[in-house]
C-alpha positions as CSV (number, residue, x, y, z in Angstrom):
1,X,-10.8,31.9,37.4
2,X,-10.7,32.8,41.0
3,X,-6.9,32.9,41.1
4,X,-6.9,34.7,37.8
5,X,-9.0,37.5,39.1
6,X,-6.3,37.8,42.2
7,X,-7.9,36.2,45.1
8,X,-6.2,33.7,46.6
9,X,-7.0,30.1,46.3
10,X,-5.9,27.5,47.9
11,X,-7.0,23.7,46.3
12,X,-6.6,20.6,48.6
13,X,-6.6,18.0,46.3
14,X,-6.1,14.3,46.3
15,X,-2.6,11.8,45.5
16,X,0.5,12.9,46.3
17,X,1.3,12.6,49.5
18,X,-0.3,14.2,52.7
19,X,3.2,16.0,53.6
20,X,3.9,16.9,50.1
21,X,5.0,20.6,49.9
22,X,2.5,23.3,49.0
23,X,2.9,23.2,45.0
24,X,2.4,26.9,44.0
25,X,2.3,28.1,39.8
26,X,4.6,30.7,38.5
27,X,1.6,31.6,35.8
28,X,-0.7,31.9,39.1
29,X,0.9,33.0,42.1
30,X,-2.2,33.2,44.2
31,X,-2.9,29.7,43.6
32,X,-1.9,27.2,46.2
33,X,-2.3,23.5,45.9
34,X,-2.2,21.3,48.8
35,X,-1.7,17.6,48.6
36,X,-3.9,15.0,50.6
37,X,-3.4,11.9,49.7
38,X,-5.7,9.2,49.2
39,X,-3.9,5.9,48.5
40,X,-4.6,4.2,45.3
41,X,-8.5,5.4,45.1
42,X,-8.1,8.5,43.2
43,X,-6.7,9.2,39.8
44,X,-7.5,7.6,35.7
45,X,-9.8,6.6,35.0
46,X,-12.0,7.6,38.3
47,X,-12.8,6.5,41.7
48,X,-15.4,4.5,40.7
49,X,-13.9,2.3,38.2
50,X,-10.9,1.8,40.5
51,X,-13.1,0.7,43.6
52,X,-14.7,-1.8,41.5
53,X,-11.9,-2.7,40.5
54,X,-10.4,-3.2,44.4
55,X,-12.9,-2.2,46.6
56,X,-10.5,-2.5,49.9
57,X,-9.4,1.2,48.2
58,X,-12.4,2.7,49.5
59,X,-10.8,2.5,52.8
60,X,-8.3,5.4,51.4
61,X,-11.2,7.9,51.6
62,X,-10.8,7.7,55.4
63,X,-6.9,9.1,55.6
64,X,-7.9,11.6,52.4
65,X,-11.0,13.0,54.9
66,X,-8.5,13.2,57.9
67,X,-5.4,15.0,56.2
68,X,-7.6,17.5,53.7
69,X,-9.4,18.4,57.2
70,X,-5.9,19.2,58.8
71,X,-4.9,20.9,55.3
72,X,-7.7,22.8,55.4
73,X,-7.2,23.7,58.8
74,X,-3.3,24.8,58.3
75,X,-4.6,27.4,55.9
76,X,-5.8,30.0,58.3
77,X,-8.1,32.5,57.5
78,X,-10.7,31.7,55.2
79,X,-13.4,33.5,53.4
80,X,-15.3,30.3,51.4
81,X,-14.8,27.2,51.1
82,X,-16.4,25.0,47.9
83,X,-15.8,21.3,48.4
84,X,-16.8,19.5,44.7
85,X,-17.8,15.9,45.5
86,X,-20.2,15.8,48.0
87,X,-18.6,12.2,49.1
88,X,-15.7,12.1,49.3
89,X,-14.8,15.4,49.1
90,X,-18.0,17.7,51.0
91,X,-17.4,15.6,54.4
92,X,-14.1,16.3,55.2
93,X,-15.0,20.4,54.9
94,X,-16.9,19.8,58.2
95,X,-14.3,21.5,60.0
96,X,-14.8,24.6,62.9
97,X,-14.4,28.0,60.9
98,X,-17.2,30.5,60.1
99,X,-16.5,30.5,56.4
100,X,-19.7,29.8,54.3
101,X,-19.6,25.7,52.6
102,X,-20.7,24.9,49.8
103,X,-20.5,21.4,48.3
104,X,-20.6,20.2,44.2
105,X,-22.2,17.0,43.0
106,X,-21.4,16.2,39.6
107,X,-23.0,12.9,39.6
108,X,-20.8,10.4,40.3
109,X,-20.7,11.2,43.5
110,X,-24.9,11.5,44.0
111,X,-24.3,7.7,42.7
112,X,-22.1,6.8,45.5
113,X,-24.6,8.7,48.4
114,X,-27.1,6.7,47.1
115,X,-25.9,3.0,46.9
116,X,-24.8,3.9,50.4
117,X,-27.2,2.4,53.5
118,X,-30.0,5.4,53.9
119,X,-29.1,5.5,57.3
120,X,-25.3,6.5,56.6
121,X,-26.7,8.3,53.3
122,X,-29.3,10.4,55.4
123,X,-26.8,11.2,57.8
124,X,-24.2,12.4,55.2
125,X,-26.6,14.5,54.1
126,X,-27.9,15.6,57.7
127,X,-24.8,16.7,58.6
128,X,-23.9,19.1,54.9
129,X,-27.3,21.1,55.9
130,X,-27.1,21.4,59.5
131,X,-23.8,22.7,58.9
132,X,-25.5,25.4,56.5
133,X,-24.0,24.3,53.6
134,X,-25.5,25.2,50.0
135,X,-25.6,22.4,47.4
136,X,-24.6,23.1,44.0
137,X,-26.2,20.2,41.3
138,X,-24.3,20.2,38.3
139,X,-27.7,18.4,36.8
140,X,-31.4,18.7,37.8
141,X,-31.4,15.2,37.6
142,X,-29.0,14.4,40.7
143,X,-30.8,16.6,42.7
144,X,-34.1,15.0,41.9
145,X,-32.2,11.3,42.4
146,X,-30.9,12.1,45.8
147,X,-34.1,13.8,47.0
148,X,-35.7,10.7,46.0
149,X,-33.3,8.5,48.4
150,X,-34.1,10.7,51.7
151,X,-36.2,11.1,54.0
152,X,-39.6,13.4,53.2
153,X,-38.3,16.3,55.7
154,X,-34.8,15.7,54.4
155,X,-36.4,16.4,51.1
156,X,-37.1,19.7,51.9
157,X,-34.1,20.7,53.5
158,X,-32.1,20.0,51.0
159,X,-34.5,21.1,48.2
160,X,-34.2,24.5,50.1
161,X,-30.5,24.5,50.2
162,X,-29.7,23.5,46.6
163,X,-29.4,25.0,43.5
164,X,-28.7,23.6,40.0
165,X,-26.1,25.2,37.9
166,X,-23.4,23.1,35.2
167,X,-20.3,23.9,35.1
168,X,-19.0,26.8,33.2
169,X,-17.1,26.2,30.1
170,X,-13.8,27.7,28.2
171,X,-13.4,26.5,24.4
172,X,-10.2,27.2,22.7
173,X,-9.4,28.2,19.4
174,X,-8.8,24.9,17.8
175,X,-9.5,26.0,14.1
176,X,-6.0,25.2,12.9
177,X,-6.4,21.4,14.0
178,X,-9.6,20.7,13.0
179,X,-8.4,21.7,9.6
180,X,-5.6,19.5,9.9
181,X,-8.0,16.3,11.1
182,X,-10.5,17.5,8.4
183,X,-7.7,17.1,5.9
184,X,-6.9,13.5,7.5
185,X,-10.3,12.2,6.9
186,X,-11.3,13.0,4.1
187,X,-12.4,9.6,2.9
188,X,-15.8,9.8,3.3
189,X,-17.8,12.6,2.1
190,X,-19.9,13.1,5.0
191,X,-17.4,13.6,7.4
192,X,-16.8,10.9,10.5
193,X,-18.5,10.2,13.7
194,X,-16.9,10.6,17.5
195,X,-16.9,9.5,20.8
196,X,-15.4,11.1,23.5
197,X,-14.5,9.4,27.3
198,X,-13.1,7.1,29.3
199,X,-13.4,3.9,27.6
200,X,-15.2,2.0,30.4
201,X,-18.5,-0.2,30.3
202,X,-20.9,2.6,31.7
203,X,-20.2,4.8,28.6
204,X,-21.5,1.8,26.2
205,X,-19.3,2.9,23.5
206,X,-19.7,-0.5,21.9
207,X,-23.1,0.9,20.7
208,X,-21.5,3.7,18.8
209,X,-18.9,1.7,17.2
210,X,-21.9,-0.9,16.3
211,X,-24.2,2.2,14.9
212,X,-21.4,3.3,13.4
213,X,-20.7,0.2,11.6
214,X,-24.2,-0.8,10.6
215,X,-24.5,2.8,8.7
216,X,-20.2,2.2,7.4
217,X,-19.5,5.9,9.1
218,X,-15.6,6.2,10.2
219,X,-16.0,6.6,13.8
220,X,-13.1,8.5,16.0
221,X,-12.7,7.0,19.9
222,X,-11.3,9.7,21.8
223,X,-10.1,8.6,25.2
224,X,-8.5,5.7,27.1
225,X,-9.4,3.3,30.0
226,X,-9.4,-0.4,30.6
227,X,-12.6,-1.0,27.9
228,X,-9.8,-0.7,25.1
229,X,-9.1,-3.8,24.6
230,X,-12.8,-5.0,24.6
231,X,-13.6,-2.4,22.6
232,X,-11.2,-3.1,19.4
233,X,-12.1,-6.3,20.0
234,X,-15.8,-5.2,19.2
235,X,-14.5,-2.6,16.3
236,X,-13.4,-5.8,14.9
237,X,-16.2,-7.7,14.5
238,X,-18.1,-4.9,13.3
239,X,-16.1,-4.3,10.5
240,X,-16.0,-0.9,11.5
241,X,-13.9,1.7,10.3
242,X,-12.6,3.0,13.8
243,X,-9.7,4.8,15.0
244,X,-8.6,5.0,18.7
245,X,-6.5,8.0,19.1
246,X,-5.9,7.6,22.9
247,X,-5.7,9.6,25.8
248,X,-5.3,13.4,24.6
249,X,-5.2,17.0,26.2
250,X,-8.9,18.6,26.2
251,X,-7.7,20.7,23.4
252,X,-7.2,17.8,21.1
253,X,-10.1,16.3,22.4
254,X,-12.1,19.7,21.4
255,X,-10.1,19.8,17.6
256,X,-12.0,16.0,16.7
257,X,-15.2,16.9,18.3
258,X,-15.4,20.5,16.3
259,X,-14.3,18.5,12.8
260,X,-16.5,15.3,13.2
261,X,-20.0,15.6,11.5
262,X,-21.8,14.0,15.3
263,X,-21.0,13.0,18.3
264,X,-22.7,9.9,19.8
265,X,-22.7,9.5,23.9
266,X,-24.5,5.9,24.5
267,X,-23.3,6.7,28.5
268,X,-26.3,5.2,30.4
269,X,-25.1,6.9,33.9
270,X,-24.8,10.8,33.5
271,X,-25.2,13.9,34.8
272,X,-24.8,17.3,32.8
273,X,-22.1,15.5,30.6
274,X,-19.6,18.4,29.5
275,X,-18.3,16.6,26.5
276,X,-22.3,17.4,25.3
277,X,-22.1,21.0,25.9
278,X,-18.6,21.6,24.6
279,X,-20.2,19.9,21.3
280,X,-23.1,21.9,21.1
281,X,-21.2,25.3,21.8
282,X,-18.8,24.1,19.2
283,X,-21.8,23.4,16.4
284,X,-21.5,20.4,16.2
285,X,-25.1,18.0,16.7
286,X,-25.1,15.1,19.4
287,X,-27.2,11.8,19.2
288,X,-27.6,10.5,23.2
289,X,-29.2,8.5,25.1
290,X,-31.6,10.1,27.7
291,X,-29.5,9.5,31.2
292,X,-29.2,12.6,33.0
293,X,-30.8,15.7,31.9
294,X,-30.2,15.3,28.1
295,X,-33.7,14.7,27.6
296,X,-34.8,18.1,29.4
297,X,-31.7,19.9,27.0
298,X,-33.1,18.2,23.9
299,X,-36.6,19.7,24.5
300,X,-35.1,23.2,23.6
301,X,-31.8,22.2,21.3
302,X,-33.0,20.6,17.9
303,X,-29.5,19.4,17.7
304,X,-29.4,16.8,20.8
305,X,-31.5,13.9,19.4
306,X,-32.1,11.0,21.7
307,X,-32.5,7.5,21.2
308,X,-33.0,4.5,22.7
309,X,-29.7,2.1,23.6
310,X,-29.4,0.0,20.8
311,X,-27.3,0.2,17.7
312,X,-30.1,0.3,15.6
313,X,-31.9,2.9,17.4
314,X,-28.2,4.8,17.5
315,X,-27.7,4.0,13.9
316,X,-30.9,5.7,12.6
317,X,-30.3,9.0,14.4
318,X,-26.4,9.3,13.2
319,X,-28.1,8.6,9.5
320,X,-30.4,11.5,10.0
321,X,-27.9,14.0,10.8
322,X,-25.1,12.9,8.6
323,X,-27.4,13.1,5.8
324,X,-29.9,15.8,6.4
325,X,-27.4,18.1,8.8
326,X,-29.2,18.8,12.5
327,X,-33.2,18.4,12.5
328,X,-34.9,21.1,13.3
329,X,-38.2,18.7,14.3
330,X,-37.1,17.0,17.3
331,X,-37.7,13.6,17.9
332,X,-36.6,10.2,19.6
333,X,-35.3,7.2,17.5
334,X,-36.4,3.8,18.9
């Protein structure tokens, strides 16, 4: 957006390699992306998955820190710098220049600070403020979570520097394919249900594919990760009428969101998950489980309903919206 509005932004960003060229777009030539490394921890399907996965790749964070500070540093001049990621990303932008810092946690990354040790957390945190950086909190929620992990005076300071503000959002035109999946899925009257994500354990999609099943709803599984496998294996015993479609571009992803009739997110370890807002903005009602700030959102959108994390539970509120359309009483199913 920056870029687009002719200011010049430079992005340091991880994989690739820390002496990779600058990579520059022909579309936006006052965009500038610098490559910084970071081993094997970075990339599909997150940092977090792939550090459970190895954990000896958390030592990668250590040469991404190092070159993105000497990136940054190369650049010169600059006028702001926004660091998203408090960890890994926000320490690293603790370099020597006047420029204003500001950091954005997302959630993931409030996770991380706070499995940490509270003395290393504490002084992670210590550091961002002294330096007179402002926090940017994608969800009230992670704020409130890593206030809750510091020190009382910490507390403060960090209350005092922060702000909570999700992340914008563009929706394409996607009319045509809708129509097109629409056409596809005609089978069942009442339309199908979807999931959208990684397909990793945190986003429990078993329970929607169970819900699903017990109501016999097509369901849709947008996405890919290393759940797949588990997860057919679940479709399976269900009985339930699931398709995985894959890995797609967001714009695909947005076409079987607008044309399904709900979307379920079981995730039990969220933020302000965008995949909520792009349905809402797009019409189309959510059932969730209250992780995050969901359950603040569904006190003022009759078309988030909540429930509880169980297939049943799940089951009841699809039923209620693919048979009566969105609620306009809002309640929780148990």
């Amino acid at each position: 957006m920056l870029a687009r509005g002719g200011h010049e932004v430079h992005v340091v960003a991880p994989l690739g390699a820390a002496t990779d060229p600058i990579e520059q777009d022909p579309a936006a030539p006052s965009l500038f992306v610098h490559r910084a490394g970071g081993g094997s921890l970075f990339g599909w399907p997150g940092v977090a998955t792939r550090a459970r996965t190895n954990p000896l790749r958390l030592l990668h964070a250590f040469s991404f820190g190092s070159a993105a500070r000497a990136r940054i540093a190369s650049i010169g001049r600059v006028d702001r710098v926004i660091g998203h990621w408090i960890v890994p990303s926000g320490v690293p932008l603790l370099i020597d220049h006047s420029a204003p810092l500001e950091v954005v946690a997302h959630g993931g990354d409030v996770r991380l600070l706070c499995a940490l040790a509270a003395p290393l957390r504490s002084a992670v945190v210590t550091a961002l403020v002294e330096r007179e950086t402002r926090f940017r909190f994608v969800a009230r929620a992670s704020l409130e979570t890593l206030c809750r992990a510091l020190p009382f005076k910490l507390q403060g300071r960090l209350a005092e520097a922060s702000y909570v503000e999700p992340a914008a959002i563009e929706l394409p035109d996607v009319t045509t394919r809708v129509n097109e999946i629409r056409a596809s899925m005609r089978a069942n009257r009442l339309g199908f249900v979807v999931a959208v994500g990684r397909l990793i354990e945190p986003k429990q999609h078993d329970l929607a594919i169970e819900a699903a099943a017990l109501i016999g709803a097509p369901i849709v599984l947008v996405g890919d990760g290393p759940s797949r496998a588990e997860l057919e294996h679940v479709a399976r015993t269900a009985r339930a009428r699931a398709t995985f479609v894959g890995l797609v571009s967001r714009t695909e992803a947005l076409a079987w969101i607008a044309a399904s009739s709900v979307l379920v997110h079981a995730s039990r370890a969220e933020a302000a998950p965008t995949v909520v807002r792009e349905a809402r903005a797009l019409g189309v009602p959510v059932v969730a489980t209250a992780s995050g700030d969901l359950a603040t959102w569904a006190r003022t959108d009759p078309g988030i309903l909540l429930a509880d994390a169980s297939r049943e539970a799940i089951a009841a509120a699809i039923r209620a919206v693919m048979r009566d359309g969105t609620p306009v009483a809002q309640h929780e199913f148990r």
